[in-house]
C-alpha positions as CSV (number, residue, x, y, z in Angstrom):
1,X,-13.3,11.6,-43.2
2,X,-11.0,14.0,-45.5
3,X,-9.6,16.8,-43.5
4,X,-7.7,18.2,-46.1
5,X,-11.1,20.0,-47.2
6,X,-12.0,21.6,-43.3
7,X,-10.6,24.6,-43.3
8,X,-7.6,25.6,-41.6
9,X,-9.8,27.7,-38.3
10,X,-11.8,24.4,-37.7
11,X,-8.5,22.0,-37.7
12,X,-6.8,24.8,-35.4
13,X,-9.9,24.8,-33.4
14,X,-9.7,21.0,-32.9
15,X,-5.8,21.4,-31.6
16,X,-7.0,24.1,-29.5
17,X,-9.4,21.7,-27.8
18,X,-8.0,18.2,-28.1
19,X,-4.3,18.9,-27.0
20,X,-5.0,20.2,-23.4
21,X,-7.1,17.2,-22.8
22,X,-4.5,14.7,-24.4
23,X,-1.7,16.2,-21.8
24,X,-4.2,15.8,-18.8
25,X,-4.8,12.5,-19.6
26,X,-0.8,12.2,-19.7
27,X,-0.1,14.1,-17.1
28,X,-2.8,12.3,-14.5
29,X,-1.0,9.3,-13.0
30,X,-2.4,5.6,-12.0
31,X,-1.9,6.5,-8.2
32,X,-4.1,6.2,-5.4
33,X,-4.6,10.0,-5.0
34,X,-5.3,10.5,-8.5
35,X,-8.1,7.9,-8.1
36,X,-9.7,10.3,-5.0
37,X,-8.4,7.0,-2.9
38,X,-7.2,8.5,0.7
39,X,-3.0,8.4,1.0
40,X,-2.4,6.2,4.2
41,X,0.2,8.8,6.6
42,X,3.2,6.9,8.2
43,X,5.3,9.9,9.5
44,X,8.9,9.5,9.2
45,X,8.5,6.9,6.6
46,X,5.5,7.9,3.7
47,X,2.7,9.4,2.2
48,X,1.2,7.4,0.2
49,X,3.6,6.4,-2.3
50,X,6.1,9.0,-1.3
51,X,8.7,7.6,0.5
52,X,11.8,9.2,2.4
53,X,14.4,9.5,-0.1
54,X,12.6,9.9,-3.2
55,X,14.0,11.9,-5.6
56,X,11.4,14.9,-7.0
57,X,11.7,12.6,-10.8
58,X,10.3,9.4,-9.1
59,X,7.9,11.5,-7.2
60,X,6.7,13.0,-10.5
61,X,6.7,9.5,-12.0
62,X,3.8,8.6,-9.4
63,X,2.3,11.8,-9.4
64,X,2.7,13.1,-12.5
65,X,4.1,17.0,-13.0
66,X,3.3,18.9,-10.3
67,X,0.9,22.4,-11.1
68,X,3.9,24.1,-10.1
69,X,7.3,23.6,-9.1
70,X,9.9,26.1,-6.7
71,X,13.2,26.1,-5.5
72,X,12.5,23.1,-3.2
73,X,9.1,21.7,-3.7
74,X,6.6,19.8,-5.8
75,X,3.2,21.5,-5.4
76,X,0.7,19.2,-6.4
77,X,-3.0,21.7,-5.3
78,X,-5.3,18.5,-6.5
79,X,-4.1,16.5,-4.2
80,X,-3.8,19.4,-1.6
81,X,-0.1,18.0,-0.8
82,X,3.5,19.5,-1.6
83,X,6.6,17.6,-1.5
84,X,9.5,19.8,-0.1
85,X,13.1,18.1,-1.2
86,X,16.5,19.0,0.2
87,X,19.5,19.9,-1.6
88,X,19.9,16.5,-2.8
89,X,16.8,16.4,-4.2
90,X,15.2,13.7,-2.1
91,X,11.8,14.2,-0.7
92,X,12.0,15.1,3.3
93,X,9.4,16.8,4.4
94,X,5.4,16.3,2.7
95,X,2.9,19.7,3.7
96,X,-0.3,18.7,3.7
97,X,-3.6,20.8,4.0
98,X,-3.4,24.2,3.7
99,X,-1.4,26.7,5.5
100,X,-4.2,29.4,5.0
101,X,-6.8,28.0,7.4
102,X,-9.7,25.6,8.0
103,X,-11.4,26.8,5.0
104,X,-8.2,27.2,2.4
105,X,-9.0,24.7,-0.7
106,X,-6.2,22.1,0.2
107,X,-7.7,21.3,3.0
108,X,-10.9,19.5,1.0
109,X,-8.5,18.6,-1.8
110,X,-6.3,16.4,0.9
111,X,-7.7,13.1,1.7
112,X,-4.4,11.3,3.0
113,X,-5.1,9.8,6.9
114,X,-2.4,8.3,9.8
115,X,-3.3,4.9,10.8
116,X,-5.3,6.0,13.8
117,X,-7.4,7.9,11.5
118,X,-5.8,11.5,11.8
119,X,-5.9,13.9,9.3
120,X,-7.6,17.5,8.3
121,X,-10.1,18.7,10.2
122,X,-9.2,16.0,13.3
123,X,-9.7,17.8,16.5
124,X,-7.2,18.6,18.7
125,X,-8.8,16.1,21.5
126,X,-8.7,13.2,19.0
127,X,-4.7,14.3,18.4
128,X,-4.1,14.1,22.0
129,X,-5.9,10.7,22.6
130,X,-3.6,9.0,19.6
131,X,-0.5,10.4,20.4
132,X,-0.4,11.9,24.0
133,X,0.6,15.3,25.0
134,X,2.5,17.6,21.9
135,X,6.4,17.7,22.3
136,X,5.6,21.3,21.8
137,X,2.9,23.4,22.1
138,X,2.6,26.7,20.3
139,X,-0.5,29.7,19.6
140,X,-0.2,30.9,16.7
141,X,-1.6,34.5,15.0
142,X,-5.4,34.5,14.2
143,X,-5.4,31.7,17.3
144,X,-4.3,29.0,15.2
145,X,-2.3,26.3,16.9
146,X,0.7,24.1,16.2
147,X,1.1,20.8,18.0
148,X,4.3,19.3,17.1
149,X,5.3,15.5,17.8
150,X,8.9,15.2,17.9
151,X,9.6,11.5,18.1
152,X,6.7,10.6,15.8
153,X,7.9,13.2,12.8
154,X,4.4,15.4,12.8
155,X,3.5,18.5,13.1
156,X,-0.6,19.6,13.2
157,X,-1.6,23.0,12.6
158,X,-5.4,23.6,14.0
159,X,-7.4,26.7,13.6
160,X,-11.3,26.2,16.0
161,X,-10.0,23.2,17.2
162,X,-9.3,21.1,13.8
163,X,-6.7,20.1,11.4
164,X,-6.3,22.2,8.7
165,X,-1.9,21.3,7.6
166,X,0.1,19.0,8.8
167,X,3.7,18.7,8.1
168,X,4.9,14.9,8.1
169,X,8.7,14.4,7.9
170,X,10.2,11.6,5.7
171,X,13.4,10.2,7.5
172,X,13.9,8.3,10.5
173,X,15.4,9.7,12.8
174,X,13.8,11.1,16.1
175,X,13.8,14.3,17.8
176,X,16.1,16.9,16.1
177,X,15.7,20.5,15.4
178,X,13.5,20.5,12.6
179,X,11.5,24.0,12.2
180,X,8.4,23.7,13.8
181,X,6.3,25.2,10.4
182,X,7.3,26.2,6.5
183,X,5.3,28.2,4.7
184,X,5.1,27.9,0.6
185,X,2.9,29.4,-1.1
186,X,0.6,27.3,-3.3
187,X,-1.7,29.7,-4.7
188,X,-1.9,29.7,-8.5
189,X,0.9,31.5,-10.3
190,X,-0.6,35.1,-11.2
């Protein structure tokens, strides 16, 4: 095939189409979440393969480039996850879900579960018979509610009664005074 007779609006109408689809395909990782496979959740320690101390390069080496990237996080909206770093730019904190509600996108887009099978849209009763009684409690506007588990590094957020974020924290250490909720936003840039 000769291309040098096409003319010039048919070649730049090729580029148009064939060099978005070549970054996707370079852009999508060979991870478990890219494959729709659910992210096992071991609080304190991973998400999947994000593990406590990760810096946001090797998180975007299994991932791939996040959608969109802030001062302190890796928002990855596919996967319904974002991968908050500290100052040292090692992942400590993973949000999962969506902070919005029950029905916010992330929610469906999340798929990653703890070993005793919690994750969105658990119930609160199926919370409380894996890991006892919250360390704290909390109602929150629009009669959400936040049940935070100290010691085992997870926080759930529950709007009717189900799962809808959680925040799992990535180092190992128990207790401490870790904000109870962080709110990034996630939504497309405008």
């Amino acid at each position: 095939m000769n291309t040098r007779c096409w003319p010039a609006w048919v070649l730049s109408a090729l580029s148009v189409l064939l060099l978005p689809a070549c970054s996707e395909r370079a852009a999508a990782p060979d991870a478990p979440a890219a494959a729709g496979e659910p992210l096992v959740i071991q609080p304190r320690a991973s998400v999947g393969p994000i593990r406590e101390g990760m810096t946001t390069q090797e998180v975007a080496s299994v991932f791939g480039e996040p959608a969109r990237r802030t001062a302190n996080a890796l928002i990855y909206p596919q996967l319904g996850l974002a991968v908050m770093h500290g100052l040292d730019g090692k992942a400590q904190v993973v949000m999962c879900g969506d902070v919005t509600g029950l029905h916010g996108p992330f929610v469906k887009a999340f798929r990653g579960r703890t070993p005793e099978g919690l994750g969105m849209e658990s119930t609160r009763e199926e919370i409380i018979k894996a890991f006892g009684e919250p360390t704290e409690a909390e109602t929150l506007r629009g009669g959400q509610e936040s049940l935070r588990y100290a010691n085992q590094g997870i926080t759930f957020t529950l709007q009717s009664g189900k799962v809808h974020h959680m925040i799992v924290r990535l180092h190992a250490s128990a207790g401490g005074t870790e904000t109870n909720s962080i709110a990034i936003d996630v939504s497309p840039p405008r």
